[in-house]
C-alpha distance (Angstrom), angle and dihedral (degrees) to the residues before:
residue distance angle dihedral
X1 . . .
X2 3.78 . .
X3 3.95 113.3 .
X4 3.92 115.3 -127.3
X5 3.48 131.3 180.0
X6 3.87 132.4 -144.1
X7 3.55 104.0 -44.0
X8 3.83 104.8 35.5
X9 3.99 92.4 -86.3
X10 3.78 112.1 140.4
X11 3.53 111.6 -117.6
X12 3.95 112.1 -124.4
X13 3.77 114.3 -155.0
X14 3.57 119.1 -147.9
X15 3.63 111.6 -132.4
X16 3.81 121.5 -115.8
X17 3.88 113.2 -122.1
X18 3.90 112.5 -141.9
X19 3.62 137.0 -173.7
X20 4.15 120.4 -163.6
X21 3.66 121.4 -151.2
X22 4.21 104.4 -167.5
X23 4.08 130.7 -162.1
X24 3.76 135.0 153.2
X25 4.06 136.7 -164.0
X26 3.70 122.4 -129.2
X27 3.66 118.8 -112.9
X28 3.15 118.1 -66.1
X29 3.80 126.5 -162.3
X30 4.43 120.3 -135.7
X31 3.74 105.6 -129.9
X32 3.54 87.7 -160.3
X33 3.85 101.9 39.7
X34 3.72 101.1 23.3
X35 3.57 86.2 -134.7
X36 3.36 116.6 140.8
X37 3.76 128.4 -140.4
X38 4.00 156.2 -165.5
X39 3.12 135.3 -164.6
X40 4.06 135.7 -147.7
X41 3.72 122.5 176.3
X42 3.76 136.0 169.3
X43 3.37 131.9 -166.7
X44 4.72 111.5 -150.4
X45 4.09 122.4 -151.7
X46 3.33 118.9 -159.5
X47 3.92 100.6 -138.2
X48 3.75 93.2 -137.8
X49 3.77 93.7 52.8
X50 3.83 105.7 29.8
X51 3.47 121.3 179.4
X52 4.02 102.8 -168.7
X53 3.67 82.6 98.1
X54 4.13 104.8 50.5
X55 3.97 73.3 49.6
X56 3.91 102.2 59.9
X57 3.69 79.9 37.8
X58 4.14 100.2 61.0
X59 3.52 81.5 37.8
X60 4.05 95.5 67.1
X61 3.64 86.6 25.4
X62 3.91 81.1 -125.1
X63 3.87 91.8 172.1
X64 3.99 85.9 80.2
X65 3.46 138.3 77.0
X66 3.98 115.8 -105.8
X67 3.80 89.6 22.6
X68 3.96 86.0 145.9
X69 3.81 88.8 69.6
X70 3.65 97.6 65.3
X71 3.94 105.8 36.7
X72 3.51 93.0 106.0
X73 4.16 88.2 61.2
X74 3.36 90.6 47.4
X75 3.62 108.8 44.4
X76 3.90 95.1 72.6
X77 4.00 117.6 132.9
X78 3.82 101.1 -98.4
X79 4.28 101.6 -142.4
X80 4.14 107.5 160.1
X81 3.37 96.2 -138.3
X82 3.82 96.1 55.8
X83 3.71 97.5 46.3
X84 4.09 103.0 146.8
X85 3.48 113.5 141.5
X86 3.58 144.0 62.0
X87 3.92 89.1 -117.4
X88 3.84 97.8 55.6
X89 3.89 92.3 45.6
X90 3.96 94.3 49.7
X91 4.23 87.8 50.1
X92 3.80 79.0 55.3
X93 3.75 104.2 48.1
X94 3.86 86.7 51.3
X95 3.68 96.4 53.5
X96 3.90 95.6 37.9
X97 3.90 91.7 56.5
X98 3.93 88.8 39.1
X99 3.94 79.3 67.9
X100 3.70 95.6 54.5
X101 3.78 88.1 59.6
X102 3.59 115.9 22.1
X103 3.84 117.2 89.1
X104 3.42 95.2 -163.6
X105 3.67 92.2 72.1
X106 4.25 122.5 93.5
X107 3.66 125.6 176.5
X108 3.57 134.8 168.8
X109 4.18 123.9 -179.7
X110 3.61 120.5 -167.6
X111 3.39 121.7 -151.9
X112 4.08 125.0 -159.8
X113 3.39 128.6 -169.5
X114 3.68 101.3 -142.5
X115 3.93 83.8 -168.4
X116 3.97 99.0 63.4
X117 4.28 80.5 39.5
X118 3.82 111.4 112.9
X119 3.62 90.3 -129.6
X120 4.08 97.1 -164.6
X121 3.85 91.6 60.6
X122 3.48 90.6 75.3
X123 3.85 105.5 59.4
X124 4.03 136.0 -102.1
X125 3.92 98.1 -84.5
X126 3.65 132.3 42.5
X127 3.22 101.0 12.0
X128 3.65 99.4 158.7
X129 3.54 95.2 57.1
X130 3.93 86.6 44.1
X131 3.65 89.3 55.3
X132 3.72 101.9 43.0
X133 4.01 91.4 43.8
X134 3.61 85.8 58.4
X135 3.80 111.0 45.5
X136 4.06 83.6 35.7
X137 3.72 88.5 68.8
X138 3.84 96.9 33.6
X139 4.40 80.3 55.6
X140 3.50 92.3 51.6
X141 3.43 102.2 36.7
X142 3.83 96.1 53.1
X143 4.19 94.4 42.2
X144 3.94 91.7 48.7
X145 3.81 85.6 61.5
X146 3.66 101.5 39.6
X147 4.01 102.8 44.0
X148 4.09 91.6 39.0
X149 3.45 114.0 14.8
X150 3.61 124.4 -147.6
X151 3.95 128.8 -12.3
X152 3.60 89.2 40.2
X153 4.18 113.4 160.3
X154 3.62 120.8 -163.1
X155 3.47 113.7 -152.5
X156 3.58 103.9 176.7
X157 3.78 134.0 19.0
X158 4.08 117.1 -165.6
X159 3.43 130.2 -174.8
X160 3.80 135.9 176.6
X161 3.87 119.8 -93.1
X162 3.87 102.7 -97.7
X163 3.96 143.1 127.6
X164 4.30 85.8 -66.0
X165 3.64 72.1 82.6
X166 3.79 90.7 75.8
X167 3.50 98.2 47.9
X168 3.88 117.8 107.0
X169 3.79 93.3 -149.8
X170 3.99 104.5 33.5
X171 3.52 96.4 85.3
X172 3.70 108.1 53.9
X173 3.90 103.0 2.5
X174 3.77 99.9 79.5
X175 4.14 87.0 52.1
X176 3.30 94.2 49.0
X177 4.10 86.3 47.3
X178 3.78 91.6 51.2
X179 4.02 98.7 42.7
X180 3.45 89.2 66.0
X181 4.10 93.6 70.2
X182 3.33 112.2 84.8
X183 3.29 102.7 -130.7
X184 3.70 100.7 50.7
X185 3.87 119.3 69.5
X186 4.11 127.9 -174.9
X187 3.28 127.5 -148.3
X188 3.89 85.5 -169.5
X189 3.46 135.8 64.2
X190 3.74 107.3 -166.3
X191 3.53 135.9 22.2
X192 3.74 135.6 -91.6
X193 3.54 124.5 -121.7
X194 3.50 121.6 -152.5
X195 3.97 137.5 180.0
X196 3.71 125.9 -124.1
X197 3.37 99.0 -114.0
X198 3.30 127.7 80.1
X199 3.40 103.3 -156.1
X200 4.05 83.1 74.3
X201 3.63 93.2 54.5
X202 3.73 137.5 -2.2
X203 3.39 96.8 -130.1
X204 3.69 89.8 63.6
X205 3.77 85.1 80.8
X206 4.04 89.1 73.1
X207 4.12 86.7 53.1
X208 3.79 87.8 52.1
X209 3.93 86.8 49.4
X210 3.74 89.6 54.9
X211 3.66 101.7 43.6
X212 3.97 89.2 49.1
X213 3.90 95.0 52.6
X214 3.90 88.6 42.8
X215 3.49 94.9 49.5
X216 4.07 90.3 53.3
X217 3.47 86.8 50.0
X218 3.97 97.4 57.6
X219 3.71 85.2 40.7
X220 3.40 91.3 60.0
X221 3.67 104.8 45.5
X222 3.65 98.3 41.0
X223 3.39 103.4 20.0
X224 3.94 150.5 -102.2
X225 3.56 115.2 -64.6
X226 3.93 124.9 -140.2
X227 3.85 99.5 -119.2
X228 3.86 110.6 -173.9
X229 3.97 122.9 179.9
X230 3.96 118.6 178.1
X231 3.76 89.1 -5.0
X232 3.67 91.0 -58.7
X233 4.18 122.4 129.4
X234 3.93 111.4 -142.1
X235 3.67 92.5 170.1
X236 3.90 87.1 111.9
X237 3.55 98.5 56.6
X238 4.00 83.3 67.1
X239 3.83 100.1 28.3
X240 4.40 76.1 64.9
X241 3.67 90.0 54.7
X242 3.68 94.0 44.1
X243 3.47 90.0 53.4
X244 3.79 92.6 54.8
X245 3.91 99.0 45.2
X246 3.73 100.8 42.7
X247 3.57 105.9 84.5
X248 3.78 94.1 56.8
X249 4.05 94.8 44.8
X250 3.59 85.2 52.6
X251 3.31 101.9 53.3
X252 3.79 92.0 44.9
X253 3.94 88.4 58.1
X254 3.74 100.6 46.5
X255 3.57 97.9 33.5
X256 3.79 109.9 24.9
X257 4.19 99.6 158.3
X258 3.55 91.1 47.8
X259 3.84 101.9 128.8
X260 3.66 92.0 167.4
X261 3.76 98.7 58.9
X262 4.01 105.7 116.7
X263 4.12 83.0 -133.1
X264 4.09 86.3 71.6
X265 3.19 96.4 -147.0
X266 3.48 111.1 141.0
X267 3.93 126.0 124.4
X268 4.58 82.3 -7.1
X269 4.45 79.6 73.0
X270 3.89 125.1 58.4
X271 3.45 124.1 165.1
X272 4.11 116.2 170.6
X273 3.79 116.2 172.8
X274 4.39 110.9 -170.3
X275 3.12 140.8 -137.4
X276 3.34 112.0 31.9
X277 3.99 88.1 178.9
X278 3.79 135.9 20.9
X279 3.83 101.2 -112.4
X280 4.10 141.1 165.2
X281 3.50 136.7 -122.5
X282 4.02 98.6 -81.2
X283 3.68 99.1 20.2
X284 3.58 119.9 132.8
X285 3.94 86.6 -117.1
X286 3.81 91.7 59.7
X287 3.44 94.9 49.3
X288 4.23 100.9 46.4
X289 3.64 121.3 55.6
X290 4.06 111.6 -66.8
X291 3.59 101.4 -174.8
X292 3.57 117.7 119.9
X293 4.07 112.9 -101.7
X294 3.81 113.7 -122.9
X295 3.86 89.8 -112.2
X296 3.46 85.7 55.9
X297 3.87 99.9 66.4
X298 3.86 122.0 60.4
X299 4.21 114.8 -160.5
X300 3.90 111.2 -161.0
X301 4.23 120.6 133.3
X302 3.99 94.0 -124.7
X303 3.59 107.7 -179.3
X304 3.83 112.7 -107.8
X305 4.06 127.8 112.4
X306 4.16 112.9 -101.5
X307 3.86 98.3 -164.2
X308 3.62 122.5 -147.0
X309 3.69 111.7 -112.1
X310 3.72 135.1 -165.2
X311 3.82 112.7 -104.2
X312 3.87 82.6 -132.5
X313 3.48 97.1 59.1
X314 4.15 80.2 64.9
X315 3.81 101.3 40.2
């Protein structure tokens, strides 16, 4: 049914104009649990209000005087898990409390417990592209319709250089998946491949963007690993940026509707973490909701080391 407003006029919607910027972490094993765990995350532009360049811009601190001076300190590849130096970790606390503020800003991060997975649904050979390929487009899928609504076009998707790569379907398969919903349209019909660095292309700084807030996220869930390189600790370099993100991820996992929280993060937020329970095809688990409840996850950066594992050492 066609919308119309007061005086019989149909209503025409102008379509919101997206871009995606895509990355993942490894498995990663619970030391506590002995769950083990992956990660997707994607960060969404609107095209209209992009924020790739406030980005490049708290990067270089261009907003002061002299900026020039210091590019060279702050033009270091931001990865999470090799945070070391004072330089890397300030680029981070600049775009972590951009995120508190900035409206233009969406992420989502969806966690799978690869040990509640059914792990013979999803075939005898590649089954980490197989997985990924599927819970990527379920990510997407569901955070395109919560943060926008319908009439949503995507005009680019971007993900991180990585063994996706290799996959004959990864590319194209999950647009072609999507386009079929009627209220999602592409303007693209494979995805982009970027490198981490952002020295190679701008665009790279969005990746970095995603990888950081993914990497608090795992950090927070199953906790802060004790990373030591030539004897040295960095672990409080990212306990520091822990510190400063926590509040707001916390908030958007115990209270995700909560459009009067002063953080404003409602539907710009998502954070989905399945399954809850290890289930079969016709079980009463498959068929209800088996995403974890907020009150079911607890955030905190307790100190303990969650090693990354090889998804074949699950499967």
């Amino acid at each position: 049914m066609k919308e119309v407003d007061l005086f019989g006029e149909e209503i025409v919607l102008k379509p919101i104009r997206v871009n995606i910027y895509a990355d993942e972490i490894q498995p990663m094993s619970n030391q506590i649990t002995g769950e083990q765990w992956m990660y997707l995350g994607a960060t969404f532009e609107i095209v209209d209000k992009p924020i790739l360049p406030e980005i490049i811009n708290q990067r270089y601190l261009r907003d002061r005087k002299g900026w020039e001076k210091y590019q060279e300190k702050n033009d270091r590849v931001i990865h999470w898990a090799e945070i070391r130096s004072i330089d890397q970790k300030n680029i981070c606390e600049r775009w972590l409390k951009n995120t508190y503020t900035d409206s233009r800003f969406y992420f989502s991060v969806f966690g799978i417990n690869l040990t509640n997975l059914n792990i013979n649904e999803f075939g005898d050979s590649n089954r980490f592209n197989v997985i990924y390929n599927r819970f990527f487009r379920a990510n997407l899928a569901f955070s395109l319709k919560k943060f926008f609504g319908r009439g949503v076009v995507v005009e680019n998707i971007y993900h991180e250089y990585g063994q996706q790569e290799n996959s004959e379907y990864f590319d194209w398969h999950t647009i072609f998946r999507l386009d079929q919903d009627e209220h999602l349209n592409f303007r693209c019909s494979n995805i982009t491949f970027l490198p981490k660095n952002h020295k190679e292309d701008e665009r790279s700084n969005m990746i970095q963007l995603t990888d950081v807030y993914l990497g608090v996220f795992k950090d927070l869930h199953l906790g802060l690993s004790q990373e030591v390189k030539d004897g040295k600790s960095f672990r409080d370099h990212k306990k520091f940026l822990l510190e400063i993100i926590e509040p707001l991820l916390k908030r958007a996992v115990e209270n995700p509707d909560n459009i009067n929280s002063s953080y404003k993060y409602a539907k710009r937020i998502n954070i989905s973490l399945f399954p809850k329970t290890k289930s079969n095809k016709g079980d009463l688990e498959r068929i209800m909701n088996n995403f974890y409840k907020p009150k079911e996850i607890s955030l905190s950066y307790h100190l303990q080391d969650s090693p990354q594992i090889s998804l074949f050492d699950i499967i």
